[in-house]
C-alpha positions in Angstrom: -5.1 -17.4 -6.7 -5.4 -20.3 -8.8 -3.2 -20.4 -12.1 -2.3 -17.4 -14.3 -6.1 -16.9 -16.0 -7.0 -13.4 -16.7 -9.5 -13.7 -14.0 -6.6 -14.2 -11.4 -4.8 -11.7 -12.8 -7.5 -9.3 -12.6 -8.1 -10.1 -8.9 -4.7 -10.0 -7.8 -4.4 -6.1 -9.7 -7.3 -5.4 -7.8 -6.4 -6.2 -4.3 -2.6 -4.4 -4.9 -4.7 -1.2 -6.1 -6.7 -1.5 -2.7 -3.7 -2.2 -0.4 -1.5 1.0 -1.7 -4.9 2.9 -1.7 -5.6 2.1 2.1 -2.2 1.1 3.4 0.9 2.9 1.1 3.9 1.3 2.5 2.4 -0.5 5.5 1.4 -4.1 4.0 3.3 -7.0 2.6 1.0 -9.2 -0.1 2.2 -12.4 -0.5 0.5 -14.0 -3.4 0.2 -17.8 -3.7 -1.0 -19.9 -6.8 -2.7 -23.3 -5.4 -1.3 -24.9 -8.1 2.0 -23.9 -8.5 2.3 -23.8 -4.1 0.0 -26.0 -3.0 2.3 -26.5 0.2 2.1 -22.7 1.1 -1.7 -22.9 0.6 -2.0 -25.9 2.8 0.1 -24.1 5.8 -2.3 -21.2 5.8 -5.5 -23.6 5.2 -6.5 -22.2 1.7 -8.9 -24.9 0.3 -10.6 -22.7 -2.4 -9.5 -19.9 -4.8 -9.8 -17.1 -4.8 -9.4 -16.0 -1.1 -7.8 -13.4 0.9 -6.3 -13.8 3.9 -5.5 -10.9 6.2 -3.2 -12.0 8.8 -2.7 -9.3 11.2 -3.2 -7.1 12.4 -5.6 -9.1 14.6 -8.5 -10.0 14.2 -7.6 -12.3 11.0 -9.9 -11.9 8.5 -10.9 -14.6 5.1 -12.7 -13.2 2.2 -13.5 -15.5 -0.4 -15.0 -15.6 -4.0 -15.1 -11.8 -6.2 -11.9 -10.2 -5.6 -13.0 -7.7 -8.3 -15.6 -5.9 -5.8 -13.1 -3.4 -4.0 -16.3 -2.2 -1.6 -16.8 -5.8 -0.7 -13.2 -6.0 0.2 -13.2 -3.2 2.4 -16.1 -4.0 3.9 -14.3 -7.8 4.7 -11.5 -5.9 5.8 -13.6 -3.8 7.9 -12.6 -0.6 5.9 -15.3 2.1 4.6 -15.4 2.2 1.1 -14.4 5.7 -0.8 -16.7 8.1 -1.7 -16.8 8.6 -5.5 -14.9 11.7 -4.9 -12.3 9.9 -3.5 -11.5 7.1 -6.2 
């Protein structure tokens, strides 16, 4: 993420809601701020904001730009989205 606009915010709410939907108890989320970490963004060759990084398992996956769009996360992270019924 980049600073502490609500945007950021928003985004980072977003992507906790999809990991404890999908993965409850089996993820760790480490959440940088370029600005405020600019050396922990560097070691894992984040040049632009917002972007997710899935490390493992294998394959490693980037998904940048709207972290708002749950389906398009899922579908990044090669997860179907839910069914209305299911959100």
């Amino acid at each position: 993420m980049a600073g502490t606009a609500l945007r950021s915010l928003r985004a980072v709410e977003s992507v906790r809601w999809i990991c404890e939907a999908h993965f409850a108890g089996r993820y760790e989320l480490e959440i940088v701020d370029i600005y405020q970490q600019p050396e922990l963004a560097e070691r894992d060759g984040i040049v632009a904001a917002p972007i997710l990084l899935k490390i493992a398992p294998l394959p490693e996956r980037r998904i940048a730009g709207d972290l708002l769009d749950a389906d398009r996360i899922l579908r990044g992270l090669n997860i179907p989205p839910a069914t209305e019924a299911q959100r």
